[in-house]
KOLMAR-859271 format. One record per residue (C-alpha): x, y, z. Coordinates in steps of 0.2 Angstrom, whole numbers, padded with zeros to 4 digits, always signed. Example, Ala and Ser with C-alpha at 12.3 -4.5 7.8 and 13.67 -1.06 7.14 Angstrom:
2
+0062-0022+0039+0068-0005+0036
END
This chain:
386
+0095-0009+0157+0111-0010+0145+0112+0002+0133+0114-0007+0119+0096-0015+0118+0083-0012+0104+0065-0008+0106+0053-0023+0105+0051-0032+0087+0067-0020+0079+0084-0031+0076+0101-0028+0067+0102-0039+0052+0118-0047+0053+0132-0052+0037+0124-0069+0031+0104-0064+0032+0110-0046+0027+0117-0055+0011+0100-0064+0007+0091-0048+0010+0102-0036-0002+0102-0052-0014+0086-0055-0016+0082-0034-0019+0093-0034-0030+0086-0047-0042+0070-0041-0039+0073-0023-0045+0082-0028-0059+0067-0040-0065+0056-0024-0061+0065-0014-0075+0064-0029-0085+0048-0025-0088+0050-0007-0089+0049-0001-0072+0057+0014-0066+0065+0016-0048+0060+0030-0035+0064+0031-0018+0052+0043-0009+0060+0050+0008+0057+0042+0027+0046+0056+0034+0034+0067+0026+0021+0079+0033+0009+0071+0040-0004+0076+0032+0003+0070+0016+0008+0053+0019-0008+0050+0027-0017+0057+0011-0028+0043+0003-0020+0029+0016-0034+0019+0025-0034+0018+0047-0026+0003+0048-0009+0015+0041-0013+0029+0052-0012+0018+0067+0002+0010+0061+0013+0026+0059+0024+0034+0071+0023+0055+0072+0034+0068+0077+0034+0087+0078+0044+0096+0065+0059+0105+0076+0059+0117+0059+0042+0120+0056+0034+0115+0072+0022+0104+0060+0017+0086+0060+0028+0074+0054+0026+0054+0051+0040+0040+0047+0032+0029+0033+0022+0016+0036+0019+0010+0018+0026+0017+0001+0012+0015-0008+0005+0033-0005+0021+0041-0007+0023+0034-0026+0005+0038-0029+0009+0055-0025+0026+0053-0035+0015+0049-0050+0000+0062-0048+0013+0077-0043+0031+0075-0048+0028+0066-0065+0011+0072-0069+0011+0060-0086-0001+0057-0096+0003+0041-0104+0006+0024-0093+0017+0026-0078+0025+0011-0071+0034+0016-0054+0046+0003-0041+0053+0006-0025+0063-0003-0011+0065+0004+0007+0062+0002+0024+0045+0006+0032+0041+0008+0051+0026+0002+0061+0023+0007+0080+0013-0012+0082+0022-0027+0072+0008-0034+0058+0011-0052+0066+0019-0062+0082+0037-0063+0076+0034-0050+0062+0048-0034+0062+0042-0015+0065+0056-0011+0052+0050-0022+0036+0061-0017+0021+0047-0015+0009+0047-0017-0010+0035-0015-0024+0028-0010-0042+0015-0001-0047+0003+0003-0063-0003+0022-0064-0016+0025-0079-0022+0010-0086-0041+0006-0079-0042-0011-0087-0037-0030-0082-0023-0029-0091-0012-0018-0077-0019-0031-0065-0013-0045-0072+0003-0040-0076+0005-0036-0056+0001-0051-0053+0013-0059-0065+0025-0046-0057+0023-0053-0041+0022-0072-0045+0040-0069-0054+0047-0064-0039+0044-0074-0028+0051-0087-0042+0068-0078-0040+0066-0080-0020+0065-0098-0025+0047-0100-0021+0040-0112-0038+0025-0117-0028+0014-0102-0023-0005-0099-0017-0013-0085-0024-0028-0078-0015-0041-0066-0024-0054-0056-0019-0065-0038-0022-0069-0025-0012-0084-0021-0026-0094-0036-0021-0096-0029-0003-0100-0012-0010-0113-0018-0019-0120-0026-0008-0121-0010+0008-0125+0003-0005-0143+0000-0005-0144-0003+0014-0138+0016+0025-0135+0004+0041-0124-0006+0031-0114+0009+0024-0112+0017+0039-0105+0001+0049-0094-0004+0035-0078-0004+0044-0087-0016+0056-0091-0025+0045-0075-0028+0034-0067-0032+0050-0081-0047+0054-0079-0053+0037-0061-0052+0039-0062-0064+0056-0077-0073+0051-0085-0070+0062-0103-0074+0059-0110-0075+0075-0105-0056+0077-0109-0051+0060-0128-0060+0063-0128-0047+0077-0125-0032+0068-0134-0036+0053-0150-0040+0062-0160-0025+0057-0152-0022+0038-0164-0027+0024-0166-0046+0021-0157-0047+0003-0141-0039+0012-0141-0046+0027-0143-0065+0018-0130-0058+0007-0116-0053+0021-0119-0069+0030-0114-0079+0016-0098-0070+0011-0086-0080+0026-0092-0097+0017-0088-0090-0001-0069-0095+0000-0060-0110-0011-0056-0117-0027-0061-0105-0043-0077-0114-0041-0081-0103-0027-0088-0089-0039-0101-0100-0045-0108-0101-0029-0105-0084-0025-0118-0081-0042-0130-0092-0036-0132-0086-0019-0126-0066-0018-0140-0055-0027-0141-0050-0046-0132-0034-0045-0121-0025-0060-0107-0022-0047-0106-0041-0041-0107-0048-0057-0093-0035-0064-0083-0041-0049-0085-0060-0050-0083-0059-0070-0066-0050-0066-0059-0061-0050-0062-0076-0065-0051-0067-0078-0038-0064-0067-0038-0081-0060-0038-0090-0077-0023-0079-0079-0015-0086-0066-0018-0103-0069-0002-0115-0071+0009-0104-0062+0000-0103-0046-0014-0112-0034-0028-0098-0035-0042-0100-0024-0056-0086-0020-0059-0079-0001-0074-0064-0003-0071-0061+0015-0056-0055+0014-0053-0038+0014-0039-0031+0021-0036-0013+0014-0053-0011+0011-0051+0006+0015-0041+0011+0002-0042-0002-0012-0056+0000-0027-0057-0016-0035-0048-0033-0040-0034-0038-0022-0024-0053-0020-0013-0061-0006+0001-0072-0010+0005-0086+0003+0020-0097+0002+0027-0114+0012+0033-0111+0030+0024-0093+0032+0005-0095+0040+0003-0074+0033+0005-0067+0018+0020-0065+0008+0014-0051-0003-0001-0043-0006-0006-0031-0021-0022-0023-0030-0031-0009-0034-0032+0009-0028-0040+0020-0041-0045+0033-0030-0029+0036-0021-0023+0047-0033-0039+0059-0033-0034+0063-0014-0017+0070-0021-0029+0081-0035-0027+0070-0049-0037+0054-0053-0026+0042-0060-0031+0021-0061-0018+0011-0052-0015-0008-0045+0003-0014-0038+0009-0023-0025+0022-0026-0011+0031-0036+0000+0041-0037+0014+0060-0043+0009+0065-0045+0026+0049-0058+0028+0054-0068+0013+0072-0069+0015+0068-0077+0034+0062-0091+0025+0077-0095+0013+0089-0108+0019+0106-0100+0026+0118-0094+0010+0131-0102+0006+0151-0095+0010+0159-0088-0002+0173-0097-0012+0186-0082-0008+0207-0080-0008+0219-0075+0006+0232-0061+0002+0244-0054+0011+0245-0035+0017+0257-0026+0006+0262-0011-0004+0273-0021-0018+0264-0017-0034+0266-0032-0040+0254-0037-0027+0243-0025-0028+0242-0026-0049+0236-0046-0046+0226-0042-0031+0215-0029-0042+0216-0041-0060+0208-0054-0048+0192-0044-0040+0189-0035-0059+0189-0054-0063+0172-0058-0050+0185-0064-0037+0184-0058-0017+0201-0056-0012+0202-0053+0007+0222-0045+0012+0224-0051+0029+0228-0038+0040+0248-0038+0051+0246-0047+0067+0225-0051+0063+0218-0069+0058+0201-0068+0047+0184-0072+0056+0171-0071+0042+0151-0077+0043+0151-0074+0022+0166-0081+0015+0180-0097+0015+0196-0090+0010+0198-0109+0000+0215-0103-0007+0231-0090-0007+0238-0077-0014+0258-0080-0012+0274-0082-0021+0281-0095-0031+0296-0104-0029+0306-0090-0037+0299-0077-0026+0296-0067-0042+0278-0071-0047+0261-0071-0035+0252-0087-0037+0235-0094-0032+0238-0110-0020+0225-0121-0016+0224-0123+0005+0216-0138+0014
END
């Protein structure tokens, strides 16, 4: 086997999508601070016991662990930065007031998420810490709505669902409780034919309940049904009232529908979740919610809702970015040169110096004029070439 191969599902980026990538964070960050944001960047590897604090299965599976040469401890390589702010906020900053954290970096999975997905996504996000009402949620979701409009993505599907309808629903039933992950997982497939199986012995109210939350998915209007035909509980109707606030939010900047079924991160998230779905992507772009309990697990109970997405993902579906309008110069210590090679990059411009003996292959930019010398021989000019 050559040596220069790559484990399955990890690739180098190369110039042009490298470009899209690092574009496209940056504009994202810079909109995150925008709205008061402020940048962290937790480390790669972490005890383990510590990244895994408050995450759900699904992130323990996912991350890869090695012994500490040092300490002879457990170590894992992040699988998700969600936990590592969360800690951030509950530890390190320990504020009182509002928190509102952002981070970019890249994460590591020992299974890829999809068919052609990456095991090195480069994750970025925001989250709220300390505000318990709507309000934190919906600015998320305007968050993450706005930047998807950077990528270029006007036309977006935002999906919306609760992990309180479901918890209602099992907490009177201890069968239901105790096969809760099951459960999630067959609401997740729809599976009802395995979910008629496994609920066969529950209580009639949540058994009729569970069977009719894969068929609670659609337009807005979804959670009129779901009033009619889920029972009369104070956690269900809190949920369905707050899935419509933050879907008439919503409204006119993206296609919201409702799906009660699904719950990924059901493990870890308390309340209000949404999926954002794109053209051209079958998955998920982004995904965000909230984890209030998250921070309890780090010793300090704080509310909090982001979300994050994977830019590597997103930029995959942008079209190939242009070259760059450039300029040819030639390799010299004159300082006449080099005075108009430095007035032209502080002006925005890329000047590329062409190396003796060496033509220029470039993926990013088209040298589309030249630095050389007038007629005179005494002043360097720009020359137009082709």
């Amino acid at each position: 086997m050559p040596n220069w191969l790559l484990p399955e599902n990890i690739a180098d980026v190369l110039p042009s999508e490298a470009r899209k990538i690092e574009e496209l964070r940056r504009l994202m960050l810079d909109n995150f601070r925008l709205y008061g944001y402020e940048l962290v960047m937790p480390p790669m590897l972490e005890y383990l016991e510590s990244l895994l604090t408050g995450a759900g299965e699904d992130t323990d599976l996912r991350t890869f662990k090695l012994v500490d040469q040092l300490s002879g401890r457990m170590l894992g390589l992040r699988a998700d930065m969600t936990t590592q702010v969360a800690r951030i906020d509950a530890h390190l900053l320990n504020r009182a007031s509002v928190t509102r954290l952002c981070y970019a970096g890249s994460v590591l999975h020992t299974r890829p998420s999809g068919l052609h997905a990456t095991r090195e996504p480069l994750q970025i996000g925001a989250e709220i810490y300390g505000h318990a009402g709507l309000e934190a949620d919906a600015e998320i979701q305007e968050l993450a709505l706005a930047s998807l409009a950077l990528a270029g993505f006007t036309s977006a599907r935002l999906d919306l669902s609760h992990v309180g309808v479901l918890r209602a629903i099992t907490e009177g039933d201890a069968a239901a409780t105790r096969d809760a992950a099951q459960i999630v997982q067959l609401l997740r497939a729809k599976d009802v034919p395995g979910l008629q199986a496994l609920t066969r012995d529950y209580t009639p109210v949540v058994r009729d309940a569970l069977l009719a939350l894969p068929s609670l998915y659609g337009s807005v209007e979804v959670l009129g049904r779901a009033r009619d035909v889920l029972p009369d509980l104070p956690g269900i109707s809190k949920a369905l009232a707050e899935l419509a606030a933050l879907a008439a939010s919503a409204l006119g900047r993206a296609e919201v529908a409702i799906d009660l079924a699904d719950l990924r991160g059901y493990q870890y998230e308390s309340g209000a979740m949404f999926a954002l779905y794109v053209p051209g992507l079958p998955n998920a772009v982004a995904r965000g919610g909230r984890y209030d309990h998250v921070g309890e697990a780090f010793g300090r109970a704080r509310p909090a809702t982001g979300f994050s997405l994977d830019l590597r993902e997103l930029a995959r579906l942008l079209p190939t970015a242009e070259r760059k309008h450039s300029i040819r110069a030639p390799w010299g210590n004159a300082p006449e040169l080099k005075e108009k090679i430095a007035e032209l990059r502080k002006s925005g411009e890329v000047v590329i110096q062409s190396l003796p003996g060496h033509s220029n292959e470039l993926d990013e930019f088209e040298c589309d004029r030249a630095l050389v010398l007038d007629d005179n021989g005494s002043n360097w000019i720009l020359k137009n070439l082709g």
